[in-house]
C-alpha positions in Angstrom: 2.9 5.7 -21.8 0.1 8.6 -21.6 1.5 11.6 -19.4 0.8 14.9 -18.3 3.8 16.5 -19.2 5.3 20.0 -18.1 7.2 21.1 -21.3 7.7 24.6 -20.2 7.5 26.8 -16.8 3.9 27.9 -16.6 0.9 27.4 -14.8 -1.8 24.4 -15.3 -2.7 25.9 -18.5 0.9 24.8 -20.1 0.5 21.0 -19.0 0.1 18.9 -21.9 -1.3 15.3 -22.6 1.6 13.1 -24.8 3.7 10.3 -24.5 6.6 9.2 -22.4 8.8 6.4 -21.7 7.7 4.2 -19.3 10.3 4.3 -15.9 12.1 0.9 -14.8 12.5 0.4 -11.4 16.1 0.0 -10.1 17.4 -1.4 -7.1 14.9 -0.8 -4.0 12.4 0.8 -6.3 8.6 -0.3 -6.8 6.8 0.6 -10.6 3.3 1.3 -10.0 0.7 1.4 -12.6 -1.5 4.3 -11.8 -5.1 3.9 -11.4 -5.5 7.2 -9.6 -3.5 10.8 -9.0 -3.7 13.3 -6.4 -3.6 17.3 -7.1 -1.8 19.3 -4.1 -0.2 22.2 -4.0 3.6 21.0 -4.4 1.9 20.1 -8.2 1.5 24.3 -8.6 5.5 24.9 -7.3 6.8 22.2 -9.5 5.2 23.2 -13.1 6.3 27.0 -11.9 10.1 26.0 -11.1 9.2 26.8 -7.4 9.4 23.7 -5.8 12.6 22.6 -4.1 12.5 19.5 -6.6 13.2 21.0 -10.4 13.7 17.9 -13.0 14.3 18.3 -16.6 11.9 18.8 -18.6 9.6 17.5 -19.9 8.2 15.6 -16.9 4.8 15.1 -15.1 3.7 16.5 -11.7 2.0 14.4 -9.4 3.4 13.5 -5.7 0.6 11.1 -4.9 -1.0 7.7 -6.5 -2.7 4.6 -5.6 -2.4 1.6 -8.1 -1.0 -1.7 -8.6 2.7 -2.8 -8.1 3.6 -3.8 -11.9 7.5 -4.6 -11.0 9.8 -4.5 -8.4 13.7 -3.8 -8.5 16.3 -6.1 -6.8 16.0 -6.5 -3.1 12.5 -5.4 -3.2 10.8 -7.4 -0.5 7.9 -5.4 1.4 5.4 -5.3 -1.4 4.1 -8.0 -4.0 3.7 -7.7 -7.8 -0.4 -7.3 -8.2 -0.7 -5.6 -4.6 -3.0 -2.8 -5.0 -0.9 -0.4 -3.2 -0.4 3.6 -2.4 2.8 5.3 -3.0 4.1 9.0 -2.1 6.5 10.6 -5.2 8.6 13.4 -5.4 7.4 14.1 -8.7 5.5 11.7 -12.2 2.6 10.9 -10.4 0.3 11.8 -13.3 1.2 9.4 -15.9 0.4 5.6 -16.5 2.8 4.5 -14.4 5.5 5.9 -11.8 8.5 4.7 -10.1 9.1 4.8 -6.3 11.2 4.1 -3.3 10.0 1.0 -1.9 10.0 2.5 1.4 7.5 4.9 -0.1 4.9 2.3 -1.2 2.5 0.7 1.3 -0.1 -2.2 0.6 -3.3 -1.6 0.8 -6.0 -4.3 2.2 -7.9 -5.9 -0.8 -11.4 -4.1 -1.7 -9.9 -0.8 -1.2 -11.4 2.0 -3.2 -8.2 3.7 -4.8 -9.5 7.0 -5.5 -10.0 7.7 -1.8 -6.8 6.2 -1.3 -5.5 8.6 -3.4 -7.2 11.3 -2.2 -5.8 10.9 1.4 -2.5 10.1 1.3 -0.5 13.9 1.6 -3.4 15.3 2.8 -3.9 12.9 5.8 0.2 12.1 5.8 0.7 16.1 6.3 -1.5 16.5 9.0 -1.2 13.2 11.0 2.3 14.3 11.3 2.1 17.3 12.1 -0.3 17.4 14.7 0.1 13.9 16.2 4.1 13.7 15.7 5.3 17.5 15.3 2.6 19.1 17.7 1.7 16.1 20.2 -1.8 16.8 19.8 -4.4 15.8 23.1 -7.5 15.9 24.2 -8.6 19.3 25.7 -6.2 21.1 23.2 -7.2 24.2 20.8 -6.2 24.0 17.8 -6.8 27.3 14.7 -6.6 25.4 11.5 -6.0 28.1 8.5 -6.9 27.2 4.9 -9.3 24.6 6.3 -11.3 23.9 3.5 -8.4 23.0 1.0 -6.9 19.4 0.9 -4.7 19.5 3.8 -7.0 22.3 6.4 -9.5 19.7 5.9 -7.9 16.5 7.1 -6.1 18.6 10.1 -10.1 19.6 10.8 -11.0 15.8 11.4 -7.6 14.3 12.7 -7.8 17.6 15.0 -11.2 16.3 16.1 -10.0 12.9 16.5 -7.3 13.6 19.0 -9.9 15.5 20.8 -9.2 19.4 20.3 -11.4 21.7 19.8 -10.9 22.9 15.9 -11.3 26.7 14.9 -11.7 26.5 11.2 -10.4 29.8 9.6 -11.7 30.2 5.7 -12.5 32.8 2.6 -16.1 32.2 2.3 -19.1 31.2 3.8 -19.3 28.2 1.3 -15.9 27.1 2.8 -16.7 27.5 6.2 -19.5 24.9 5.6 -17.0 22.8 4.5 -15.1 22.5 7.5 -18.2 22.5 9.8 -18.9 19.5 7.5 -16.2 18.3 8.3 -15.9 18.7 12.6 -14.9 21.9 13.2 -16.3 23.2 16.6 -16.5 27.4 15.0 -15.4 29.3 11.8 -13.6 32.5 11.0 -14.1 33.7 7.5 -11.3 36.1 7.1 -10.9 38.3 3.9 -9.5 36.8 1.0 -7.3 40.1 0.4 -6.1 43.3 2.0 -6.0 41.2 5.7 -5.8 43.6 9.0 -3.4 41.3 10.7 -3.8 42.5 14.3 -8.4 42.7 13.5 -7.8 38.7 12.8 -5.9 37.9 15.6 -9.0 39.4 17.2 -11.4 36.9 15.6 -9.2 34.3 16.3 -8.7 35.3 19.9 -12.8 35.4 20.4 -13.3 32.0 18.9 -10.2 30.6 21.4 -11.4 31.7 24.1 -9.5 33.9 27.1 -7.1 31.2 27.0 -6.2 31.1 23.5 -4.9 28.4 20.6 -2.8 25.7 22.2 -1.7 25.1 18.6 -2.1 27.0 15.2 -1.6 24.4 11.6 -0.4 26.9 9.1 -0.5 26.0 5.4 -1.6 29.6 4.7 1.0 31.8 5.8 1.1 35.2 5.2 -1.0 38.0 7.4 -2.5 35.3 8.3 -0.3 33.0 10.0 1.2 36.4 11.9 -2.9 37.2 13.2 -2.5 33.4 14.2 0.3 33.6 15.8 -0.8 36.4 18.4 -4.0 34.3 18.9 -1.8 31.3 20.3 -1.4 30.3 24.5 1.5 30.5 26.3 3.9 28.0 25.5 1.6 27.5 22.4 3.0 24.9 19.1 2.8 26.9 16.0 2.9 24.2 13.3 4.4 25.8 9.5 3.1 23.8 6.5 3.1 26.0 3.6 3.0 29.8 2.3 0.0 29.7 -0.1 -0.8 33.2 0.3 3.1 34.0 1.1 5.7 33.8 3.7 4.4 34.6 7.1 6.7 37.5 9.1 6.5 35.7 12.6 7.1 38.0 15.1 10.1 37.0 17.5 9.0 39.1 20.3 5.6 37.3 20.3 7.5 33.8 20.3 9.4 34.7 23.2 6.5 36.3 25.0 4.5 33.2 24.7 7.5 30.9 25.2 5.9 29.5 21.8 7.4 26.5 20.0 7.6 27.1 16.3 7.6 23.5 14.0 8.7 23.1 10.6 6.1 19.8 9.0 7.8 18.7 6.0 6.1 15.1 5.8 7.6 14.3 2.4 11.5 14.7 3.5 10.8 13.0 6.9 9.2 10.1 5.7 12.5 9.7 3.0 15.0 9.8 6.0 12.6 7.6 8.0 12.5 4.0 7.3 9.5 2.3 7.6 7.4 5.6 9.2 5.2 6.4 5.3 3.7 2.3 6.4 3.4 3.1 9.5 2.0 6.7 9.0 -0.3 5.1 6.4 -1.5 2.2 8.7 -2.2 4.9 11.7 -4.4 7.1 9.2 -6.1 3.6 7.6 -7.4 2.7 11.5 -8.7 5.7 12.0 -10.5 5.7 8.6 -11.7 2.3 9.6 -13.1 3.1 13.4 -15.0 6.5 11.6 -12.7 8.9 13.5 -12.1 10.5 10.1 -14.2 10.2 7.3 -12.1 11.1 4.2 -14.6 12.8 1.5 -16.1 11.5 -1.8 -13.0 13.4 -4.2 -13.8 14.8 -7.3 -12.2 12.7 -10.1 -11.4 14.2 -13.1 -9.5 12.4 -16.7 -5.9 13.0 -17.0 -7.1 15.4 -19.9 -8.6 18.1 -17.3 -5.6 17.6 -14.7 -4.2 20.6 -15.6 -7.4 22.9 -15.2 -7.6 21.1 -11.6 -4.0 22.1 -11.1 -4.3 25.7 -12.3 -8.6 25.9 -9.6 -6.0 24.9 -6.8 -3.5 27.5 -8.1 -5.9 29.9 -7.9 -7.4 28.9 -4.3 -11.2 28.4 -6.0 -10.7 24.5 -5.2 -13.0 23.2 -2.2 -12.5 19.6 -1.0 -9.8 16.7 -3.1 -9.3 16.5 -6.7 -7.8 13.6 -8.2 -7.5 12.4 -11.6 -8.4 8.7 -13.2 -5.0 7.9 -15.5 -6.6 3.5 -15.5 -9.4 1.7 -14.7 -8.7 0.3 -11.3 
């Protein structure tokens, strides 16, 4: 089979198109045969040996697909060979066809369009549970959503909306910020991309809030500016970490404990493995709310498997605005 394979430690400029064998499904396992690929951020780690996941080489990134169920291993019961279908991978998603835990597929109704599928399954899985699970989101909550014009700041933006808190967007650039006002958010704070004054952010983020401040902060960001985020939050605020794409965040103990803060680790991926049935259920939840226009998931950007890796290396470098996934079939 056609693959995007990782043949040495590097960024999206070392991924190469070739061949691979094509993976059987064993016991409890569902083979998918991949009409379309989502790009994240885990797909940056894993091609750099920074991900907690490291498999021999060569192999192909790619933690997200939505396709068809081509086989099914023994015991295999909740989906049907032909189902067009979604399925969440710890790594192989960019190739013609990918093996996963049946517990980690979920049908999809017929008539489906598959690149938005595939476009909204981390991205919406991440922040549906953190802010609805983790964070026990409500109406009348704040909520400062950093990095919200990449894949994941977006969907917290709309599924923030959706649970009925008011959504500070904090972005780069003007062009981002009108991303996430596309997208719900009630204001914007375009920090600077570099050379942050932690305590001048928390500033912004504090005028935006309110006197009251952020009943919750979503923080794939890190760095300076999870710690200016982190002063910006209420008293006995939820401060929700996602990710460290600008680096790890130094949160400041003595600020927890002054705000009697909550800090939550959202690590969908390895919650949805240990939890049977919770990636359909998760995946249903986000689909109904897709369905009664609470969310409205944007057009992606699709790409051929050939200019994955350039996708891989726009998101690397934090230039990528909005989903990117890649065509590997015709669906």
């Amino acid at each position: 089979m056609r693959a995007l394979l990782s043949v040495e430690p590097g960024d999206g400029t070392t991924l190469r198109v070739g061949e691979a064998d094509c993976p059987s499904p064993g016991p409890g396992e569902v083979r998918v045969r991949t009409c379309f690929a989502g790009i994240n951020y885990p797909d940056v780690l894993i091609i750099e040996d920074r991900y907690q996941v490291r498999p021999p080489r060569p192999f192909a990134p790619g933690i997200e697909v939505a396709g068809y169920v081509e086989a099914v291993g023994a015991g295999v019961e909740s989906v049907k060979i032909g189902q067009a279908c979604v399925a969440l991978l710890r790594y192989g998603g960019l190739a013609e066809y990918a093996v996963a835990p049946a517990g980690a597929v979920a049908a999809l109704p017929p008539g489906t369009d598959l690149a938005t599928a595939a476009s909204t399954i981390v991205s919406y899985g991440t922040s549906w549970h953190g802010l609805h699970d983790r964070a026990g989101l409500h109406e009348g909550d704040i909520l400062i959503v950093l990095g919200a014009s990449g894949v994941v700041g977006l969907a917290a933006v709309e599924i923030g909306k959706a649970l009925g808190a008011r959504v500070i967007a904090g972005v780069s650039s003007e062009p981002k910020a009108k991303a996430a006002r596309a997208r719900g958010a009630d204001d914007v704070v375009v920090y600077p991309s570099q050379q942050v004054d932690g305590r001048a952010l928390a500033e912004l983020f504090k005028a935006a809030c309110g006197p009251g401040g952020a009943t919750c902060v979503f923080d794939p960001v890190g760095g300076a500016y999870g710690e200016a985020a982190l002063r910006a939050l209420a008293w006995q605020g939820r401060y929700l970490v996602v990710g460290f794409a600008a680096a790890l965040p130094t949160l400041a103990a003595n600020v927890i404990l002054l705000k009697s803060a909550d800090v939550s680790g959202v690590t969908w991926g390895e919650t949805v493995a240990r939890t049977p049935g919770l990636f359909q259920r998760h995946m249903t939840e986000i689909g109904a709310l897709a369905a009664s226009g609470r969310i409205k998931p944007g057009p992606a950007t699709v790409v051929p498997l050939e200019a994955a890796g350039d996708a891989i290396q726009s998101l690397a470098q934090r230039a990528a605005v909005g989903k990117i996934v890649v065509r590997i079939s015709a669906d």
